[in-house]
N, C-alpha and C positions, 0 to 999 in steps of 0.2 A: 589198266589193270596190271598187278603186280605178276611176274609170274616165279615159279619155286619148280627146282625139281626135285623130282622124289622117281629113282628108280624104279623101285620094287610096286611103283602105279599099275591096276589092271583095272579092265573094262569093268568087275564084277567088284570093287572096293564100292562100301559107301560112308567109309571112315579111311583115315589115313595120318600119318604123324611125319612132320617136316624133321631132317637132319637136324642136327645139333650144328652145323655154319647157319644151315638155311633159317633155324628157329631166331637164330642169334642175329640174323640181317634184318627178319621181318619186324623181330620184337624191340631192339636196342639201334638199328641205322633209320629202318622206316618206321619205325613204332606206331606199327600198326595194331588195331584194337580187335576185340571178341567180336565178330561180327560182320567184318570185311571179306566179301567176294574177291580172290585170288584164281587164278590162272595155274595148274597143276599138271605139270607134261615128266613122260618118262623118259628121254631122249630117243625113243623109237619108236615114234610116230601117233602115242596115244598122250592127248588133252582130256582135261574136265575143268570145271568152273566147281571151284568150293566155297567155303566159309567157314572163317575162323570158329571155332570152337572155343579153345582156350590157347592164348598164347605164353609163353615163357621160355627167356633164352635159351634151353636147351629140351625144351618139352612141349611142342606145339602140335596142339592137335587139330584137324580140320575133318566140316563132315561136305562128302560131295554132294553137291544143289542140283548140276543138271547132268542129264545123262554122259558118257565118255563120248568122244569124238577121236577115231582115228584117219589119219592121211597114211594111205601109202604113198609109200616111195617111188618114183615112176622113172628113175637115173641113179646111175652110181659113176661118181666121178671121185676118182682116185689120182690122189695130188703129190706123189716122190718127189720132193724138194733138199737141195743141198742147203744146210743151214749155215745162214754169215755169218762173216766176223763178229758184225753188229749185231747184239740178240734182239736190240730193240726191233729192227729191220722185219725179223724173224715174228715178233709179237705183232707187227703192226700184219704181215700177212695173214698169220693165223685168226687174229680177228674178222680180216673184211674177206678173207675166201671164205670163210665159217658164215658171214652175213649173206654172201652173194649164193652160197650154195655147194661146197665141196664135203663128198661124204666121208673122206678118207686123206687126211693126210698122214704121209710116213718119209722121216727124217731119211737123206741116205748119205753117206759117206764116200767123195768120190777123188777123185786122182788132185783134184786142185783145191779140192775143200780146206778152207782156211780155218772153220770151227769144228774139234774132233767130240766137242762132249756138249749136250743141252739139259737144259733142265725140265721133262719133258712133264713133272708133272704140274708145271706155272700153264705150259703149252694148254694141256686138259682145264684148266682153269678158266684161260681166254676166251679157250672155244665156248665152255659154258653158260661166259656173261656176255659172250656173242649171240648162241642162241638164242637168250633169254632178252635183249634187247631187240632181234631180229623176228622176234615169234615164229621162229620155225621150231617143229613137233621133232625134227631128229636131230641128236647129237653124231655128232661129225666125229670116227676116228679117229684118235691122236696115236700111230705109232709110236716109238723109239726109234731111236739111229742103229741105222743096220748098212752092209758093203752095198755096195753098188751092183757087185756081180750077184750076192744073193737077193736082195730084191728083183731082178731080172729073172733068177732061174724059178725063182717062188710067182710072180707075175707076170704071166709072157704075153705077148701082143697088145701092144702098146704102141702109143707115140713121144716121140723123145724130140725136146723142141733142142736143135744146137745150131749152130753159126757158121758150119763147113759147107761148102761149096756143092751142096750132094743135093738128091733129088727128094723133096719135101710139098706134104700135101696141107693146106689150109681145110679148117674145117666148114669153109663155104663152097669147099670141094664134094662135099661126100653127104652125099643124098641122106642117111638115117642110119644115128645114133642114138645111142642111150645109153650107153653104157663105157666106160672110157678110164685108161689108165694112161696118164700124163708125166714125164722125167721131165725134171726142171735144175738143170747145171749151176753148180757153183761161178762165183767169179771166174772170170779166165775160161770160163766154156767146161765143156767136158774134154774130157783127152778123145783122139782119134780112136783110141783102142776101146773106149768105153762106148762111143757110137758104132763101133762096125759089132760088138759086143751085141748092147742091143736088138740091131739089125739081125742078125743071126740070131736071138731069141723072138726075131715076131713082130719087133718095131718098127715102125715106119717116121719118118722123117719128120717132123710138124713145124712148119711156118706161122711165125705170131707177129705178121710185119716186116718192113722195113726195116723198120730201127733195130739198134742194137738197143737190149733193155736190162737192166740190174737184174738179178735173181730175185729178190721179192716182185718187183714191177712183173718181170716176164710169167710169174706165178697166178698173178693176178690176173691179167689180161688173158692166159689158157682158160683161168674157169669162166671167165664172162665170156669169153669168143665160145665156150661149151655151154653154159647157158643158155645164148641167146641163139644157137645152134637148134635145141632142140626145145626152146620153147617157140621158136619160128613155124 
C-alpha cells in the first residue's frame, strides 16, 4: 500500500487533500485510480487508511475508510553529524538512519569539517521517502548547519563518539536509556578542544568499536548500537 503525507492529518478528519507533489506522484508516477486504499500519516506519529476520492495532479482528494491509528514515540535519538565532502555519503546516511530509526538529525560545523554549506532542504526530502518506504508514523528532524560550540550549549548531556585515548563508555554499558543525544566528528576526528568542550557541557565519551570508521559508517552504527540498546 502506497503511503502520502499530509501534514495537517488529525485523528478527527474524515476527508483530506494530498499536496500538489504528493497528488502529482500518486496521479502522473503511480497513476493511481478513484478508488485505491492508500496509507496517510502526518509525520508525528498519526496513520489512517483512505480512498481515493478524486484524483488529479494537483487536486486529490481522499475520504478516510478506517479509524486513525496513533504510535507514540517511546525514544528520541538525536544525531549531530559533521557533514562530508562527499554529499552523496551524507544522502546515503540520512536515508538509512531515518529507516533504522533516528528522530533528529542536525548538521554541525566543526574544527575539521571539510563541507561548510548543505543543501538541507534535498536532506528533508530523503528523510521523507525514507519514512515512507520504511512505514514509520514519524518524521525524523532535519536541522540546518549550526557551530559545534552552539549546539553543545543549546544540547547538553550527551555522548560524543571521538578516537582520543580518553575514557569512553559503550552503550552495552549502561543499564536504561531512551533518550540520547549523539556527536558524530567530521573526517580527521574532532579537534581536542572540541571534546574537552563537550565534556565540560555534560558529555561523556561514547565507544562504537574497534575500528576506526568514516563519519557516515560511525553515524550509522551509533543509532543501531542505540536501537538495539533499547529495544533489548
Amino acid at each position: 500500500m502506497h503511503s502520502f503525507y499530509i501534514p495537517e492529518l488529525v485523528d478527527s478528519d474524515t476527508t483530506q487533500k494530498l499536496s500538489d507533489e504528493e497528488s502529482l506522484h500518486a496521479c502522473k508516477v503511480l497513476r493511481l485510480q478513484s478508488g485505491v486504499k492508500i496509507r496517510v500519516f502526518n509525520g508525528k506519529g498519526l496513520s489512517a487508511i483512505a480512498e481515493i476520492d478524486f484524483i488529479h495532479p494537483k487536486n486529490t482528494s481522499i475520504i478516510i475508510s478506517e479509524k486513525p491509528y496513533f504510535e507514540e514515540l517511546k525514544y528520541e535519538l538525536h544525531i549531530a553529524i559533521a557533514p562530508t565532502k562527499m554529499n552523496e555519503r551524507m544522502e546515503w546516511f540520512v536515508e538509512k538512519a531515518t529507516e533504522i530509526g533516528a528522530t533528529t538529525i542536525t548538521f554541525i560545523n566543526c574544527h575539521n569539517s571539510e563541507r561548510k554549506q548543505i543543501n538541507i532542504e534535498r536532506f528533508r526530502r530523503i528523510a521523507l521517502a525514507a519514512v515512507k518506504q520504511s512505514q514509520r508514523l514519524n518524521l525524523p528532524l532535519i536541522n540546518d548547519l549550526t557551530s559545534f560550540q552552539s549546539f553543545c550549549e543549546l544540547h547538553k548531556d550527551g555522548f560524543i563518539a571521538h578516537c582520543y585515548n580518553q575514557e569512553k563508555i559503550a552503550f552495552s554499558q549502561i543499564e536504561t536509556i531512551t533518550n540520547a543525544t549523539i556527536l558524530i566528528g567530521p573526517e580527521g576526528d574532532f579537534s581536542k578542544e572540541e571534546v574537552d568542550l563537550a565534556l565540560k557541557y555534560g558529555y561523556k565519551g561514547l565507544s562504537l568499536g574497534s575500528n576506526r570508521l568514516r563519519t557516515e559508517t560511525a553515524g550509522i552504527v551509533a543509532v543501531t548500537q542505540f536501537m538495539q540498546h533499547i529495544l533489548n
